[in-house]
C-alpha positions as CSV (number, residue, x, y, z in Angstrom):
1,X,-8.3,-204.2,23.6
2,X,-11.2,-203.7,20.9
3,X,-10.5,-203.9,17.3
4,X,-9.7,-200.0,16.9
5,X,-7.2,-200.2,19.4
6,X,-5.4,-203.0,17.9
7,X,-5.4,-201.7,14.8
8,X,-4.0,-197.9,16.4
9,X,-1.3,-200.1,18.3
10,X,-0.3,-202.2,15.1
11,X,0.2,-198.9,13.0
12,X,1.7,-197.3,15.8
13,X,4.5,-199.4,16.6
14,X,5.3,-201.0,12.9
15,X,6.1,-199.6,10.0
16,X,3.1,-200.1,6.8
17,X,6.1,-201.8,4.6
18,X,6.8,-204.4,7.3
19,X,3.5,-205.8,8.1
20,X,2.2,-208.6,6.3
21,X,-0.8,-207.1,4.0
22,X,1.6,-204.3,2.8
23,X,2.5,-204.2,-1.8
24,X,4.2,-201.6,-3.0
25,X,1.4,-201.6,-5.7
26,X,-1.4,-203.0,-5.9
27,X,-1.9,-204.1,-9.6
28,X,-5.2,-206.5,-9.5
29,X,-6.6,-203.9,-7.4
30,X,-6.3,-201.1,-10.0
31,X,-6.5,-202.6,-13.4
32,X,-9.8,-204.2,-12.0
33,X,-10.8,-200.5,-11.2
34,X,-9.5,-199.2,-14.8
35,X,-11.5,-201.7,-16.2
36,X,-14.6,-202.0,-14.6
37,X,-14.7,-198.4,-14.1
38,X,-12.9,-196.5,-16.3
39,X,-14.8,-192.9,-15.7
40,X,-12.0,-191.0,-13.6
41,X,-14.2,-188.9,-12.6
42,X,-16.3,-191.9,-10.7
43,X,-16.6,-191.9,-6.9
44,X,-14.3,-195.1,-5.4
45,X,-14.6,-195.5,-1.5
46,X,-11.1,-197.8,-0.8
47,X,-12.6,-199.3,2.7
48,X,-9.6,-200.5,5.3
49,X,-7.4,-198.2,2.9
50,X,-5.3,-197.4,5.8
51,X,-1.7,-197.4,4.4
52,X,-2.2,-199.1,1.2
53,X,-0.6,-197.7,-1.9
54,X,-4.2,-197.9,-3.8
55,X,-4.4,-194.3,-3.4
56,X,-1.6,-193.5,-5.0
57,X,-2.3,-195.1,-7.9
58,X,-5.9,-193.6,-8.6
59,X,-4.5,-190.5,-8.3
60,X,-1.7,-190.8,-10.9
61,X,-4.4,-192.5,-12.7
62,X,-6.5,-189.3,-12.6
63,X,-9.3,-190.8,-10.4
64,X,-10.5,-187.4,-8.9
65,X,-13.0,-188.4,-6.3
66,X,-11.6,-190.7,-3.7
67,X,-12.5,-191.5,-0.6
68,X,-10.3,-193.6,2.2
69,X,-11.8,-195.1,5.2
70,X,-9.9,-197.0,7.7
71,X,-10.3,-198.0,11.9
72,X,-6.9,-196.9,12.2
73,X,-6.4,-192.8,12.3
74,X,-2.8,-193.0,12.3
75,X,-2.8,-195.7,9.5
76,X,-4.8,-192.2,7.5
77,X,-2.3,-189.9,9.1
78,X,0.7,-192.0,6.8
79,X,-0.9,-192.0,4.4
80,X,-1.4,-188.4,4.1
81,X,1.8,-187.6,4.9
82,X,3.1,-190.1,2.0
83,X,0.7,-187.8,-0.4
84,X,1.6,-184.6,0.9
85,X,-0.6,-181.8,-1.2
86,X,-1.7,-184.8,-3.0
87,X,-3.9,-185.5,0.5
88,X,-6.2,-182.7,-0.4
89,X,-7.9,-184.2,-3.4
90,X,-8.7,-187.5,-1.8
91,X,-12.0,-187.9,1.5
92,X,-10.7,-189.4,4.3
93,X,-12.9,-191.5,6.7
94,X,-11.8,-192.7,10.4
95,X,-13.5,-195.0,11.9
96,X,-15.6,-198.1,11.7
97,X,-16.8,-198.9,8.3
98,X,-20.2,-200.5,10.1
99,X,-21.5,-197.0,11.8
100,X,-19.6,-194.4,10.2
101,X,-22.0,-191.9,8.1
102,X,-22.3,-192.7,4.5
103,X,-23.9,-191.0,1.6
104,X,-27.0,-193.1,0.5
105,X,-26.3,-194.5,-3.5
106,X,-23.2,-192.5,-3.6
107,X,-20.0,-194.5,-4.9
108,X,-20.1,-196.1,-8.4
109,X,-17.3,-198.5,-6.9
110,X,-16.5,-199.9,-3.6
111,X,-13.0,-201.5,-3.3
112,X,-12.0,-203.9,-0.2
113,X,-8.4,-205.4,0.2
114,X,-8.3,-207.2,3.6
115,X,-10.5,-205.4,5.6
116,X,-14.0,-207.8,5.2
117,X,-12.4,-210.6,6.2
118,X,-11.8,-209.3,9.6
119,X,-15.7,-209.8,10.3
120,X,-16.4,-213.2,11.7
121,X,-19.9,-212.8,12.9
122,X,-23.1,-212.8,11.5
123,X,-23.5,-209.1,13.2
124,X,-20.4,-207.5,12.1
125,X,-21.1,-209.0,8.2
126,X,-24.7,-207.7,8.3
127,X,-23.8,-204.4,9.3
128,X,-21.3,-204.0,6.8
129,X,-23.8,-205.1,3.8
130,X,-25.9,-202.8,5.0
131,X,-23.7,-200.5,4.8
132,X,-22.4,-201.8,1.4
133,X,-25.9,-201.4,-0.1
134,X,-26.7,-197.9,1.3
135,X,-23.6,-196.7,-0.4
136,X,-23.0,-198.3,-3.9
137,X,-24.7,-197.4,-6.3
138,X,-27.2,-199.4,-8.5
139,X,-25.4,-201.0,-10.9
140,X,-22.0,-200.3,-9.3
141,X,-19.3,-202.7,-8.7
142,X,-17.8,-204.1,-5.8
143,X,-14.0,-205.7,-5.8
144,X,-13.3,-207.4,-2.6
145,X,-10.0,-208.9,-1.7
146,X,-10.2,-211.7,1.4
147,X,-7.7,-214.5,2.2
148,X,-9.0,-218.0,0.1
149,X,-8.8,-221.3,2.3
150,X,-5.4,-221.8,1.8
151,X,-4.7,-218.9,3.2
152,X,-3.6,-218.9,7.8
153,X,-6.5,-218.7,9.8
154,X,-5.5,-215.4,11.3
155,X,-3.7,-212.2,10.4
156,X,-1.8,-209.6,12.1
157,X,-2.8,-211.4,15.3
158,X,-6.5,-211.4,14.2
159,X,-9.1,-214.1,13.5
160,X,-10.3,-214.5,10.2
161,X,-12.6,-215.8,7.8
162,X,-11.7,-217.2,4.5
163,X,-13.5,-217.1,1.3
164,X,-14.1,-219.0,-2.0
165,X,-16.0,-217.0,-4.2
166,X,-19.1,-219.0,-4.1
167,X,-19.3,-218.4,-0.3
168,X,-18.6,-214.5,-0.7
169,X,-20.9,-214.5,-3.0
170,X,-23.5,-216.2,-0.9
171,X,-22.8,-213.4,1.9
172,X,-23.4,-210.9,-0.5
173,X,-26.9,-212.2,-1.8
174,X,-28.7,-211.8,-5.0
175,X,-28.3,-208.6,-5.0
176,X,-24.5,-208.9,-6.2
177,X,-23.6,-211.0,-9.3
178,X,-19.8,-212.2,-9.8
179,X,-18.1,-210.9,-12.9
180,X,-14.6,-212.6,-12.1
181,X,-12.6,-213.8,-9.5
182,X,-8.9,-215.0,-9.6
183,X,-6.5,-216.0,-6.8
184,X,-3.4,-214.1,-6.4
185,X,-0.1,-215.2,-3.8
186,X,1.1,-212.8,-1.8
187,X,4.0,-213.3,-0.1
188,X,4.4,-211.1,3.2
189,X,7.8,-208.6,4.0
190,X,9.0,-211.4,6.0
191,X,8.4,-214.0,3.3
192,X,5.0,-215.9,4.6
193,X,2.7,-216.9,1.5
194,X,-0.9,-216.1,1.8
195,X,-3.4,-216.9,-0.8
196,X,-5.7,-213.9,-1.6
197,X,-9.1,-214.2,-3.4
198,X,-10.1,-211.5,-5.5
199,X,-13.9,-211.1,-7.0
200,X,-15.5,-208.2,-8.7
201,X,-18.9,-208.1,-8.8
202,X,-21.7,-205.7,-9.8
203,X,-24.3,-204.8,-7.8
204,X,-27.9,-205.2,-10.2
205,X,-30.8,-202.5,-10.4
């Protein structure tokens, strides 16, 4: 099974508010946004957006140019269905973030919770960055969510890697400087603690 296909099977046999990721809101997530990027009219991509409630909260926020890109085309499919007519104002993207067709210099922020940390090769990293940096915009911001190193080595049955934010910040290059970076617990729907490490940082140029 390849990583699409887990991800299709997890969505398709468990509900988004039972598996371990899953907050009703996500608050760092989108006061980080309102601050850093407070133009509602900015362009966001939410990468691994699946069934997260980030959506949701641009929206009602009045972020009008949203786009969601996730492996998982059922975890989109919820989603949608959650937002009803609210679907129609947001982009949605299916597939993997590495190869799907992005608009060069496009987004003024890119937002990750839990998806980047799901890369542990060289390969899969460098493909994502350079996917990262044909995207974002000069001088827009990044906010990436990955587990810390007190967080489990794995995650919904998954290997992955765990950050502090002088390694991420490393993987990213000179090309990224870190505004901030806090560490938030999430406890899971079945009561598991994982540490999360949050950074923002801005892309230079």
């Amino acid at each position: 099974m390849n990583e699409q296909e887990h991800w299709e099977n997890v969505y398709l046999n468990n509900q988004p508010e039972k598996m371990g990721w899953y907050r009703p809101e996500l608050e760092t997530s989108l006061n980080w946004i309102k601050e850093f990027q407070p133009d509602r009219d900015a362009r966001i991509i939410d990468v691994g957006g699946g069934a997260s409630t980030l959506v949701d909260g641009l929206l009602a926020e009045g972020y009008s140019s949203i786009t969601v890109a996730d492996l998982s085309k059922t975890a989109l499919e919820l989603t949608r269905k959650r937002l009803s007519e609210k679907a129609d104002a947001v982009t949605w993207l299916a597939g993997d973030i590495s190869v799907l067709e992005l608009p060069s210099s496009a987004y003024h922020l890119w937002h990750d919770r839990a998806a980047f940390h799901f890369l542990t090769t060289e390969d899969e990293r460098q493909k994502y960055l350079d996917q990262l940096k044909k995207a974002l915009k000069p001088s827009g911001h990044l906010i990436m969510a990955t587990f810390s190193p007190e967080a489990p080595p794995r995650c919904s049955g998954l290997k992955v890697e765990r950050y502090t934010p002088y390694r991420l910040e490393g993987v990213l290059g000179p090309e990224f400087i870190l505004k901030r970076d806090i560490k938030e617990l999430h406890v899971t729907p079945g009561g598991v603690e994982h540490m999360y490490l949050y950074c923002c940082f801005q892309r230079t140029g």
